[in-house]
PDB file of N, CA, C and O in Angstrom:
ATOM      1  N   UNK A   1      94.414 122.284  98.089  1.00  0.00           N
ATOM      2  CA  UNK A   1      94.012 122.949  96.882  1.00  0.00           C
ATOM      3  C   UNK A   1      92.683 122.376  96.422  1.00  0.00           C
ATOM      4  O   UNK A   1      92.508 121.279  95.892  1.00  0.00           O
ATOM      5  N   UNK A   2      92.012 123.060  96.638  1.00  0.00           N
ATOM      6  CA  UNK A   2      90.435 122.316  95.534  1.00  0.00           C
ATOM      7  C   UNK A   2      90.346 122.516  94.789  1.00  0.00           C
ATOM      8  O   UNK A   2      90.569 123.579  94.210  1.00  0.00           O
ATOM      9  N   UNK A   3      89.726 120.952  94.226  1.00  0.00           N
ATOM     10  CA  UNK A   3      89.686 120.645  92.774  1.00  0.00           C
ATOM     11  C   UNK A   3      91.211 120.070  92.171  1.00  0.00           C
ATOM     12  O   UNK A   3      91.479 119.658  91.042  1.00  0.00           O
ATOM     13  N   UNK A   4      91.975 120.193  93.225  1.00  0.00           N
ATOM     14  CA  UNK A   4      93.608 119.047  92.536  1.00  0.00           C
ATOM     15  C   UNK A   4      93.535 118.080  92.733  1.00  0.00           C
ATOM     16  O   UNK A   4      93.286 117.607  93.842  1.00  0.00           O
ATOM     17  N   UNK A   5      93.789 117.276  91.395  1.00  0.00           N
ATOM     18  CA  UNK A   5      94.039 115.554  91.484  1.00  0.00           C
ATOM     19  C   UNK A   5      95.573 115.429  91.802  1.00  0.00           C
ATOM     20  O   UNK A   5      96.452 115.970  91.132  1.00  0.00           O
ATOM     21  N   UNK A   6      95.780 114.648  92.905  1.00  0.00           N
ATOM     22  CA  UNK A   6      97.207 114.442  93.481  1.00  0.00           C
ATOM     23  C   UNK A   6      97.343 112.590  93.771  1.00  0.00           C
ATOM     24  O   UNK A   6      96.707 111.809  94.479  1.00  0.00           O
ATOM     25  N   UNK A   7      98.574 112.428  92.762  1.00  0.00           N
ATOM     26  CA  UNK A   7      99.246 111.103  92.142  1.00  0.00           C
ATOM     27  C   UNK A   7     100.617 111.161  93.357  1.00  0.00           C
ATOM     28  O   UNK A   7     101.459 112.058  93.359  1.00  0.00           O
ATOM     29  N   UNK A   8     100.597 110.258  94.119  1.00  0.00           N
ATOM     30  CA  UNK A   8     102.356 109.972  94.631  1.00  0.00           C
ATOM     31  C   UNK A   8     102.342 109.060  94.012  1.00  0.00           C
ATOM     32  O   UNK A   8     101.513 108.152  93.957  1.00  0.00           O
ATOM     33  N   UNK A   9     103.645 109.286  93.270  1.00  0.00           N
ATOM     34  CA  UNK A   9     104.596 108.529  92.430  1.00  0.00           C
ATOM     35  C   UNK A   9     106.212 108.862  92.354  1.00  0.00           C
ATOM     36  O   UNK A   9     106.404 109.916  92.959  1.00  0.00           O
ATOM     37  N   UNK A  10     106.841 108.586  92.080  1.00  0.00           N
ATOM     38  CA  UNK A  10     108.362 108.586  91.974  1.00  0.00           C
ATOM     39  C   UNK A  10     108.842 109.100  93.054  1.00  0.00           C
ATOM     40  O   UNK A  10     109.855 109.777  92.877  1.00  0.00           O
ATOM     41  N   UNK A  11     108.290 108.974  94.597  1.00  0.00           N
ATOM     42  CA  UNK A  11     109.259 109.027  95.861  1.00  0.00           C
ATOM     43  C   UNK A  11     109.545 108.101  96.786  1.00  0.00           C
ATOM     44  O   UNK A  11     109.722 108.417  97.963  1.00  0.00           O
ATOM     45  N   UNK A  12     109.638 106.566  96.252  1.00  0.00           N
ATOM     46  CA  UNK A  12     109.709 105.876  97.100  1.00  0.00           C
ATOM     47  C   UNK A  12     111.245 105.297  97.126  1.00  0.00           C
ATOM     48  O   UNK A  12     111.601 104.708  98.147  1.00  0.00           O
ATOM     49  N   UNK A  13     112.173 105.448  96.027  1.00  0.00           N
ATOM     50  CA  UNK A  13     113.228 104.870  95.587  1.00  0.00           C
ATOM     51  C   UNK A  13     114.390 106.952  96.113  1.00  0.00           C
ATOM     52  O   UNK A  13     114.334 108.174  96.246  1.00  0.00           O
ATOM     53  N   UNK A  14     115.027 105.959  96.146  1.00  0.00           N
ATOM     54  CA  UNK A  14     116.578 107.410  96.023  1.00  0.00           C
ATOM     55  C   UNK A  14     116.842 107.563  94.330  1.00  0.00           C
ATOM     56  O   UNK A  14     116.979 106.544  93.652  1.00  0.00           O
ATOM     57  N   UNK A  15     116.883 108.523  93.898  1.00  0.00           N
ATOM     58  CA  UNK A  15     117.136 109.200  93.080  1.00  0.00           C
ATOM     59  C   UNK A  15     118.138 108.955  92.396  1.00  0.00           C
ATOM     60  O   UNK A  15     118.031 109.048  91.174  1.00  0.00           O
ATOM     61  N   UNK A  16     119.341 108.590  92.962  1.00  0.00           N
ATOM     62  CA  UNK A  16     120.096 107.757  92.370  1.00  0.00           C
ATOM     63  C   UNK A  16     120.030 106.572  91.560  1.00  0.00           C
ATOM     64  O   UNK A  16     120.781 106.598  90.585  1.00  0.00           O
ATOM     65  N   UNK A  17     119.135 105.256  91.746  1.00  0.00           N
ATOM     66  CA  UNK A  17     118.634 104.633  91.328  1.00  0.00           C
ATOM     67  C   UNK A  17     117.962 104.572  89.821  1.00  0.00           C
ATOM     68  O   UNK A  17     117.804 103.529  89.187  1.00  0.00           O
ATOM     69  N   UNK A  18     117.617 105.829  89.395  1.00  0.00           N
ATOM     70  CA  UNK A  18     117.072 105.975  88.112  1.00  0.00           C
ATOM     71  C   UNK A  18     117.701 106.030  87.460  1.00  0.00           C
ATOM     72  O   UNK A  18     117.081 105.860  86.411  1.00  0.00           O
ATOM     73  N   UNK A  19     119.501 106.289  87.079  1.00  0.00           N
ATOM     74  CA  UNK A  19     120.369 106.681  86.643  1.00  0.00           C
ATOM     75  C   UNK A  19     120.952 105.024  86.739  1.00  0.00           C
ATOM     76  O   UNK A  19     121.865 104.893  85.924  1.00  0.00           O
ATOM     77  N   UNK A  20     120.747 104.062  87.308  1.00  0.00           N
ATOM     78  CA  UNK A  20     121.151 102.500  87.302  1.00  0.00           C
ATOM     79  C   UNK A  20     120.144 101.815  86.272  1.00  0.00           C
ATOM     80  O   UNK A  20     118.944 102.074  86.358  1.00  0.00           O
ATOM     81  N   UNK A  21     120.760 100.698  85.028  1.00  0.00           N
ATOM     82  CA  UNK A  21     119.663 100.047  84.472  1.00  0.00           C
ATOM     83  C   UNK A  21     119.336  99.029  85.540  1.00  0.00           C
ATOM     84  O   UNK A  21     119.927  98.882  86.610  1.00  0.00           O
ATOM     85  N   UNK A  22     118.263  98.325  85.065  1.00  0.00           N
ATOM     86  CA  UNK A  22     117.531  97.673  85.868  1.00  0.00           C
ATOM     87  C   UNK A  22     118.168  96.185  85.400  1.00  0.00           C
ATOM     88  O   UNK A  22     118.338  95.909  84.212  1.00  0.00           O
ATOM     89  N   UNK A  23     118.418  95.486  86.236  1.00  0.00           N
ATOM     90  CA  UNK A  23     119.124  94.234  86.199  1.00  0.00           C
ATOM     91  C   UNK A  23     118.215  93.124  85.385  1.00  0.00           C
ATOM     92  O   UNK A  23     116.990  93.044  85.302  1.00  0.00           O
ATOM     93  N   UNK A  24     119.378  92.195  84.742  1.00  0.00           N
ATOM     94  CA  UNK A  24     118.048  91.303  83.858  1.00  0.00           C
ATOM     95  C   UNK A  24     117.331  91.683  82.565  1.00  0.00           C
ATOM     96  O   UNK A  24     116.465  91.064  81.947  1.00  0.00           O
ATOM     97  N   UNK A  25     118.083  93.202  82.238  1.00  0.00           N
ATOM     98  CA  UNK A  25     116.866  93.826  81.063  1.00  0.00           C
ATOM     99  C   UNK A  25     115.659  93.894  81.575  1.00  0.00           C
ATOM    100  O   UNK A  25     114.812  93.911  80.682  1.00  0.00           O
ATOM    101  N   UNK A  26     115.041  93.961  83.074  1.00  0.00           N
ATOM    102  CA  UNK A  26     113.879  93.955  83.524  1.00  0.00           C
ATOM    103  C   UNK A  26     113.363  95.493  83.390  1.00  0.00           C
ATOM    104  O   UNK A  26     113.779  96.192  82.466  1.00  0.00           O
ATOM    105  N   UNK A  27     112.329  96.050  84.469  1.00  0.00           N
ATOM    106  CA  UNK A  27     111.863  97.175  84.181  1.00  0.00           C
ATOM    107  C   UNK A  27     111.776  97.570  86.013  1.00  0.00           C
ATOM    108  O   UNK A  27     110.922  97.039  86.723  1.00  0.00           O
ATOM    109  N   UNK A  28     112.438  98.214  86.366  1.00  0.00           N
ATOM    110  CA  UNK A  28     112.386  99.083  87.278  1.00  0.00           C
ATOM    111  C   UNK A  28     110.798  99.547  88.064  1.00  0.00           C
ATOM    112  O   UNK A  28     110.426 100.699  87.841  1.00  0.00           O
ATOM    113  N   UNK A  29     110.078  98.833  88.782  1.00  0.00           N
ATOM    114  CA  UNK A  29     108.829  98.533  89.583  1.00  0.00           C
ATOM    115  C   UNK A  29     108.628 100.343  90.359  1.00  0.00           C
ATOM    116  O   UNK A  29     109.223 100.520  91.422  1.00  0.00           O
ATOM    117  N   UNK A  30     107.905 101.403  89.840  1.00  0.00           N
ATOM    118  CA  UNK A  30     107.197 102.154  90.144  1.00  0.00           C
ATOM    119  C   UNK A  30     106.076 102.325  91.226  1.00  0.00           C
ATOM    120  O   UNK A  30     105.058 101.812  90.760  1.00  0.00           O
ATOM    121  N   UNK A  31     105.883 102.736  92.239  1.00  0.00           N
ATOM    122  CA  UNK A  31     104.235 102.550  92.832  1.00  0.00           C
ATOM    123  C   UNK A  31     103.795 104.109  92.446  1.00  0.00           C
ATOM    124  O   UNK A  31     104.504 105.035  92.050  1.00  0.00           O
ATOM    125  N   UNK A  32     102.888 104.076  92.612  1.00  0.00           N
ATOM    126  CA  UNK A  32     101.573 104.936  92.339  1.00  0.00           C
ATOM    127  C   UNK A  32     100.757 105.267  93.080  1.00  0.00           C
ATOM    128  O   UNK A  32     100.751 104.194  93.683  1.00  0.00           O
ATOM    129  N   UNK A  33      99.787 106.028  93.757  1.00  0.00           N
ATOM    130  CA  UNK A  33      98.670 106.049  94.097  1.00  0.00           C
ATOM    131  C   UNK A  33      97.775 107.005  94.089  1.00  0.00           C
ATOM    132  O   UNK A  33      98.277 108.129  94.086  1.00  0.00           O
ATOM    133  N   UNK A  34      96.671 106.967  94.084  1.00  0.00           N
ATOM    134  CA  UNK A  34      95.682 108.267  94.608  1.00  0.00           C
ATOM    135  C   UNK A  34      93.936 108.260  94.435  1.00  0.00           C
ATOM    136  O   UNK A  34      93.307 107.202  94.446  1.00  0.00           O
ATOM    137  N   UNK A  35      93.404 109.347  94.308  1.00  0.00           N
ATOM    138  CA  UNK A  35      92.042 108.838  94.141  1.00  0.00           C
ATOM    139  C   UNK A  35      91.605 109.263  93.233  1.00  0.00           C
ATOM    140  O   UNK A  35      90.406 109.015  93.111  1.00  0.00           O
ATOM    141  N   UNK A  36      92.209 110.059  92.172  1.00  0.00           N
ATOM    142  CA  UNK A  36      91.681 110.245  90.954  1.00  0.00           C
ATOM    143  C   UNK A  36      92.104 109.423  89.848  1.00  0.00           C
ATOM    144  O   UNK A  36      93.265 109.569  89.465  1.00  0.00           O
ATOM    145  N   UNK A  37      91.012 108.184  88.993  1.00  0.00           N
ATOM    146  CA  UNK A  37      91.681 107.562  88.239  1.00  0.00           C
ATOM    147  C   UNK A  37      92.074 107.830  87.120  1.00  0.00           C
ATOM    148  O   UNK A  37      92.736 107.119  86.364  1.00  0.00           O
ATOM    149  N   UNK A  38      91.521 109.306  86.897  1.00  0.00           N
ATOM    150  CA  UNK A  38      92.094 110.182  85.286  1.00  0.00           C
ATOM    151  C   UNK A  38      93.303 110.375  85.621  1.00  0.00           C
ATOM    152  O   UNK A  38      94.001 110.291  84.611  1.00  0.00           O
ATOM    153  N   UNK A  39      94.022 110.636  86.710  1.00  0.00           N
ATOM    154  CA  UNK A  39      95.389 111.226  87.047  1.00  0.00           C
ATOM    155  C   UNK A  39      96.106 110.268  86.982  1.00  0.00           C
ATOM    156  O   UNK A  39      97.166 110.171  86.364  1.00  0.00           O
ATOM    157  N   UNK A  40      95.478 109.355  87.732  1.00  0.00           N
ATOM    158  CA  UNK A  40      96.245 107.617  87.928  1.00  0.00           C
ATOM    159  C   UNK A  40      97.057 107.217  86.514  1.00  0.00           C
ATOM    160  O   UNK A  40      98.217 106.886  86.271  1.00  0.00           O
ATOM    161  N   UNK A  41      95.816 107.424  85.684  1.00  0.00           N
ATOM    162  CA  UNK A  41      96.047 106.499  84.457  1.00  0.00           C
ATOM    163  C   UNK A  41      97.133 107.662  83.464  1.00  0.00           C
ATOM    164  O   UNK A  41      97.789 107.182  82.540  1.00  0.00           O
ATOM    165  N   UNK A  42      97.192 108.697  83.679  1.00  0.00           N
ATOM    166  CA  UNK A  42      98.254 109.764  83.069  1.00  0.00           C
ATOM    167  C   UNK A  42      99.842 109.718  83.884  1.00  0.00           C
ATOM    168  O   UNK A  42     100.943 110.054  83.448  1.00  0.00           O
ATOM    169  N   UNK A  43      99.499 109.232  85.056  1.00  0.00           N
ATOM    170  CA  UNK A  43     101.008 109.214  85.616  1.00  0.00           C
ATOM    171  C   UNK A  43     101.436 107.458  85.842  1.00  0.00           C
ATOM    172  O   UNK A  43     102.280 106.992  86.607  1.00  0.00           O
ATOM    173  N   UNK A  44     100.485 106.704  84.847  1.00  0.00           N
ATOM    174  CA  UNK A  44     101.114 105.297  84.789  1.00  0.00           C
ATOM    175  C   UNK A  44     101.227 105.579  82.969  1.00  0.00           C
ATOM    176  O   UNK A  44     101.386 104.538  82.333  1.00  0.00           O
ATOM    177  N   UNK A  45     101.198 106.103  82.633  1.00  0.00           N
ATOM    178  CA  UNK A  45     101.821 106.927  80.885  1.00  0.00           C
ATOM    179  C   UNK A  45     103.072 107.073  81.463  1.00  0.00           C
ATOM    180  O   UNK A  45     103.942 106.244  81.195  1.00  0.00           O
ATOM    181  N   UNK A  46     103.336 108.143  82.333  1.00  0.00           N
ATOM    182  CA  UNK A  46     104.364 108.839  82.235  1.00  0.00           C
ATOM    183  C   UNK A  46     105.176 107.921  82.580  1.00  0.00           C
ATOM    184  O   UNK A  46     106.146 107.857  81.823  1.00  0.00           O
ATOM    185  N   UNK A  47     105.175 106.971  83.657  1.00  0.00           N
ATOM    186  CA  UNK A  47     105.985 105.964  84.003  1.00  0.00           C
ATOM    187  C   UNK A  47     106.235 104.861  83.455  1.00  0.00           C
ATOM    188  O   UNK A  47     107.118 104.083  83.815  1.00  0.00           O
ATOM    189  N   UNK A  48     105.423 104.702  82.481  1.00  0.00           N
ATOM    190  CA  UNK A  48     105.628 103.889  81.492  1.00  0.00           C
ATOM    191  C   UNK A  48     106.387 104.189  79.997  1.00  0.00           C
ATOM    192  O   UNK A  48     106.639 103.341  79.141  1.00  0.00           O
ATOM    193  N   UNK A  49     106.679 105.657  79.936  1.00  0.00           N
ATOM    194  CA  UNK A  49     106.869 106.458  79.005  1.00  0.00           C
ATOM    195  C   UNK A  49     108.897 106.425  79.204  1.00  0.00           C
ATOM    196  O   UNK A  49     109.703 106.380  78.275  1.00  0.00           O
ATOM    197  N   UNK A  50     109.192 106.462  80.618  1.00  0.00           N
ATOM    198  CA  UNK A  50     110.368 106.367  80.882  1.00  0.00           C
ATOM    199  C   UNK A  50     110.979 105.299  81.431  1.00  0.00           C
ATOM    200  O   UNK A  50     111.742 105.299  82.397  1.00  0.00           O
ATOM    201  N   UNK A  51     110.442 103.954  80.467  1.00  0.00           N
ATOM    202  CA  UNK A  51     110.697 102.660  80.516  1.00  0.00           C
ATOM    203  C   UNK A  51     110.747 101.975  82.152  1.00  0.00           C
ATOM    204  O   UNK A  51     111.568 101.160  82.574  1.00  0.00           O
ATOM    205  N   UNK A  52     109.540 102.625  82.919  1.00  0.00           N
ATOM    206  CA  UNK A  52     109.428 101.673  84.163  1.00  0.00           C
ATOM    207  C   UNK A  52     108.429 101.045  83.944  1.00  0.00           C
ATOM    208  O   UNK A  52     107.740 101.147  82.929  1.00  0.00           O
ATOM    209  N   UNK A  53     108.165 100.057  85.213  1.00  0.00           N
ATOM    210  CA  UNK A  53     106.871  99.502  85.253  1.00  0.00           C
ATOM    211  C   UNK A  53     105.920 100.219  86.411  1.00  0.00           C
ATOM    212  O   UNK A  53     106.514 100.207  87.489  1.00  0.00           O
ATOM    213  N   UNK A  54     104.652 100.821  86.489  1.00  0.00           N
ATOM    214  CA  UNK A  54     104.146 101.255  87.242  1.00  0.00           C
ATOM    215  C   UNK A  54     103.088 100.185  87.791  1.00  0.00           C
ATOM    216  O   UNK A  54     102.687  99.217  87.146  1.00  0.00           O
ATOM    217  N   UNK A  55     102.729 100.505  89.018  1.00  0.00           N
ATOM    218  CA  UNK A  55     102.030  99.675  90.133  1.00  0.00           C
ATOM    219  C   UNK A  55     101.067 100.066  90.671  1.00  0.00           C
ATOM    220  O   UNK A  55     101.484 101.002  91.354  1.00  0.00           O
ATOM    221  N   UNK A  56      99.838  99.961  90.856  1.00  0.00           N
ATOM    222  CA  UNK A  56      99.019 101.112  91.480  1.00  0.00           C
ATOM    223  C   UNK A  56      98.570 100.802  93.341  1.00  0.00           C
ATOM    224  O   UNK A  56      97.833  99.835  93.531  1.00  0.00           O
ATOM    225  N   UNK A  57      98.788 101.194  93.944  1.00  0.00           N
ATOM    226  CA  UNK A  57      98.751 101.012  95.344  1.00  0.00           C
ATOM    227  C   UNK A  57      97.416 101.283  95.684  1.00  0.00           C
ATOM    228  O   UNK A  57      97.086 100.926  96.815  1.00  0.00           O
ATOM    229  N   UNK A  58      96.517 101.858  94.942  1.00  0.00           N
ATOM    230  CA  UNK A  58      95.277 101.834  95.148  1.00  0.00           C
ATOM    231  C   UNK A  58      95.040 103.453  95.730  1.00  0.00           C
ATOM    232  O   UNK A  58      95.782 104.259  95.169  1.00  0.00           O
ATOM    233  N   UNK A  59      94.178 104.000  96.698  1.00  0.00           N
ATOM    234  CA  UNK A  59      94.128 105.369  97.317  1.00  0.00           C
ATOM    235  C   UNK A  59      95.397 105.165  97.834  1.00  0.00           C
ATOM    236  O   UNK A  59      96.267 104.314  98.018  1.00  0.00           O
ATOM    237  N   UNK A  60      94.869 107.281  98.110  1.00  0.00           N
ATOM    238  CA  UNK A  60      96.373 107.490  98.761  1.00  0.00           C
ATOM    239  C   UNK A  60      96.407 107.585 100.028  1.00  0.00           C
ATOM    240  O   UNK A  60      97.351 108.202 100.523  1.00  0.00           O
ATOM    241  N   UNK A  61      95.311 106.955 100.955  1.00  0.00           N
ATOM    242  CA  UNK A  61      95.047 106.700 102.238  1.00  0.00           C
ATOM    243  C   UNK A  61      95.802 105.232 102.372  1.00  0.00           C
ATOM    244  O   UNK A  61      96.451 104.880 103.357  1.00  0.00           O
ATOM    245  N   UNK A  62      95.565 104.389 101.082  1.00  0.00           N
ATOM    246  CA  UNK A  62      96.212 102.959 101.696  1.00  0.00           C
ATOM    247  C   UNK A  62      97.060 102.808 100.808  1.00  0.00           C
ATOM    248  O   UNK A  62      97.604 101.714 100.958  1.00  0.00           O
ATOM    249  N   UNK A  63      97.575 103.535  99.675  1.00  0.00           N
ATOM    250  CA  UNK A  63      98.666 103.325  98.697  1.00  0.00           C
ATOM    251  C   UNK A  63     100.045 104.262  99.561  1.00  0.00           C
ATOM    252  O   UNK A  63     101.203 103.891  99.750  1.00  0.00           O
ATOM    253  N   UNK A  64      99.465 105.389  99.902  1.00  0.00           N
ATOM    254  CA  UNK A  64     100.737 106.778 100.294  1.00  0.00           C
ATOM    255  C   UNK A  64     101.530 106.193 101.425  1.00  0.00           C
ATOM    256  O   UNK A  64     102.741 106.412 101.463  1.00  0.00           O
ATOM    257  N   UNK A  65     100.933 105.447 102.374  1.00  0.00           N
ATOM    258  CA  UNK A  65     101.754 104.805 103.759  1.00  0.00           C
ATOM    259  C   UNK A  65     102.547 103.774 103.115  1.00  0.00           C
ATOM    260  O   UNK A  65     103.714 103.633 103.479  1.00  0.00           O
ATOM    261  N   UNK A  66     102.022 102.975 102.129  1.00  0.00           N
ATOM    262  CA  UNK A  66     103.198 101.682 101.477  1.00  0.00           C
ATOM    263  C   UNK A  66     104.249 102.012 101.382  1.00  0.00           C
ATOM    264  O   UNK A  66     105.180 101.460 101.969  1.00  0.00           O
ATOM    265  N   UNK A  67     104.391 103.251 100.418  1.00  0.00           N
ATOM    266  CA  UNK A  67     105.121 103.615  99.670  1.00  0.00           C
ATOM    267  C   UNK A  67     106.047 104.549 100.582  1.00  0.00           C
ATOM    268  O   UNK A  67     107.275 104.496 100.516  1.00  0.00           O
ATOM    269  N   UNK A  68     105.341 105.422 101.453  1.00  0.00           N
ATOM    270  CA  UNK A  68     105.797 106.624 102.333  1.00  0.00           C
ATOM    271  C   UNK A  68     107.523 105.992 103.166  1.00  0.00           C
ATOM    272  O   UNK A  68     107.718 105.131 104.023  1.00  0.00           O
ATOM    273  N   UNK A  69     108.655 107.068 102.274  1.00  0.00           N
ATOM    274  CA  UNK A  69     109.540 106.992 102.989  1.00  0.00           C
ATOM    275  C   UNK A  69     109.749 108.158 104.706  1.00  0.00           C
ATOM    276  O   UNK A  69     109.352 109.290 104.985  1.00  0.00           O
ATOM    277  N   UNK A  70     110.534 107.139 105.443  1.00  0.00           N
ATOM    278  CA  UNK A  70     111.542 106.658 105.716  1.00  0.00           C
ATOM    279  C   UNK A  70     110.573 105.013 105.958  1.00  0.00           C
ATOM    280  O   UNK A  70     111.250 104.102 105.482  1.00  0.00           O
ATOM    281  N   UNK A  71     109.559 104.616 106.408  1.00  0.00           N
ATOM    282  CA  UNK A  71     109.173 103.772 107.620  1.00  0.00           C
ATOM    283  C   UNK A  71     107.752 102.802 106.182  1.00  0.00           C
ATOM    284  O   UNK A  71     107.104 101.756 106.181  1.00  0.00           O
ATOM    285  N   UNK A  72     107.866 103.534 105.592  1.00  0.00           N
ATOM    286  CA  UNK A  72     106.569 102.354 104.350  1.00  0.00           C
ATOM    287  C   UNK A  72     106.937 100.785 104.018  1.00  0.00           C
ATOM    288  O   UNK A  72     108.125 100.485 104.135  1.00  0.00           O
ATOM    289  N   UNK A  73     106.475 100.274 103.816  1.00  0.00           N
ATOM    290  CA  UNK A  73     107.148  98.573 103.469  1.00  0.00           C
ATOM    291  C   UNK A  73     107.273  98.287 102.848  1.00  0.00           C
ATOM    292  O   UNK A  73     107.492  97.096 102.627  1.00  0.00           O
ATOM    293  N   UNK A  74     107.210  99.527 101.764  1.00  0.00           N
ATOM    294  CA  UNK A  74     107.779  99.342 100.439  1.00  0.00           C
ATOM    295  C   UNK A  74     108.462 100.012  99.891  1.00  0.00           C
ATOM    296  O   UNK A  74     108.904  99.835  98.755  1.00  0.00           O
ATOM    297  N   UNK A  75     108.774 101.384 101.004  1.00  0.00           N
ATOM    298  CA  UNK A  75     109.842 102.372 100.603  1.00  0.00           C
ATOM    299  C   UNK A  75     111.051 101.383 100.546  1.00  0.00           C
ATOM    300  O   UNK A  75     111.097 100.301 101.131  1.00  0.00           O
ATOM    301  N   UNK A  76     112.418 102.143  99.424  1.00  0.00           N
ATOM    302  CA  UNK A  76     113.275 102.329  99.305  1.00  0.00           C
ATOM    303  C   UNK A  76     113.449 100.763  98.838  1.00  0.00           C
ATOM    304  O   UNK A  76     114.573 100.271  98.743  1.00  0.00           O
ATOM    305  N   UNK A  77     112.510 100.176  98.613  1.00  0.00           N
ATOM    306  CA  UNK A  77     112.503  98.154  97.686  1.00  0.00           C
ATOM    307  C   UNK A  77     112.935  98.624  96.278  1.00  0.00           C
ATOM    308  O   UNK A  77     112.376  99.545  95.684  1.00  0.00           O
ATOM    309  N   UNK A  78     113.617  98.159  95.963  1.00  0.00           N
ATOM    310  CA  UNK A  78     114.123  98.330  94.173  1.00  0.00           C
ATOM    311  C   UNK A  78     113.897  97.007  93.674  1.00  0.00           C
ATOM    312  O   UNK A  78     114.783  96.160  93.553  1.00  0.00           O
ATOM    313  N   UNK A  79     112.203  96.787  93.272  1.00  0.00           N
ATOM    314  CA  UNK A  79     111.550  96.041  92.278  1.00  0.00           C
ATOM    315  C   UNK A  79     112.012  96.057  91.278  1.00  0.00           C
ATOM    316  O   UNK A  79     112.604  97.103  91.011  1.00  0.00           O
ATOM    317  N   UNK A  80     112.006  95.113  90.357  1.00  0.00           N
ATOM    318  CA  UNK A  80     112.751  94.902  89.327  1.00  0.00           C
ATOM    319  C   UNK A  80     111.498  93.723  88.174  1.00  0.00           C
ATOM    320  O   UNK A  80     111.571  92.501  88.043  1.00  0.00           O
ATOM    321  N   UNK A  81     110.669  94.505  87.653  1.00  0.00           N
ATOM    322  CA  UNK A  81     109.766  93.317  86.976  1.00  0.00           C
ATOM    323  C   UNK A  81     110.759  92.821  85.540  1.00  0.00           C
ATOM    324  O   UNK A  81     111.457  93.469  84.760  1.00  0.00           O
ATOM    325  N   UNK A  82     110.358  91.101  85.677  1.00  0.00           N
ATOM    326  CA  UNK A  82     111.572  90.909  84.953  1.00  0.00           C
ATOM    327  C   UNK A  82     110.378  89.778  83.737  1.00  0.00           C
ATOM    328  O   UNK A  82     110.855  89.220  82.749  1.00  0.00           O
TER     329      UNK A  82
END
């Protein structure tokens, strides 16, 4: 699409998980990424808005593979900032 700013965020965890509090009274560790930082900074609102902590992985050339389930090295980690 040209001209779309595109944020991956909230697919690195199972879905289930959001519906669990976060242990410790901590805050449930979010990643983020992409290359627009107007978008960035609106979808670390939103994730911050629904009491997580967001993370920014940087682009989504070197943030999207971290995060990228099944095989990322940071897919499916349930961070917990405490």
């Amino acid at each position: 699409m040209p001209g779309a700013r595109v944020v991956k965020a909230f697919s690195h965890l199972d879905a289930r998980v959001f519906a669990q509090q976060a242990p410790n009274e901590g805050q449930r560790v979010l990643f983020y990424s992409g290359d627009d930082a107007t978008a960035k900074e609106e979808v670390r609102k939103l994730i911050a808005a629904t009491g997580h902590f967001g993370l920014d992985l940087g682009p989504l050339d070197t943030g999207g593979p971290l995060a990228g389930l099944p095989f990322g090295p940071l897919a499916a980690n349930n961070f917990v900032r405490i």
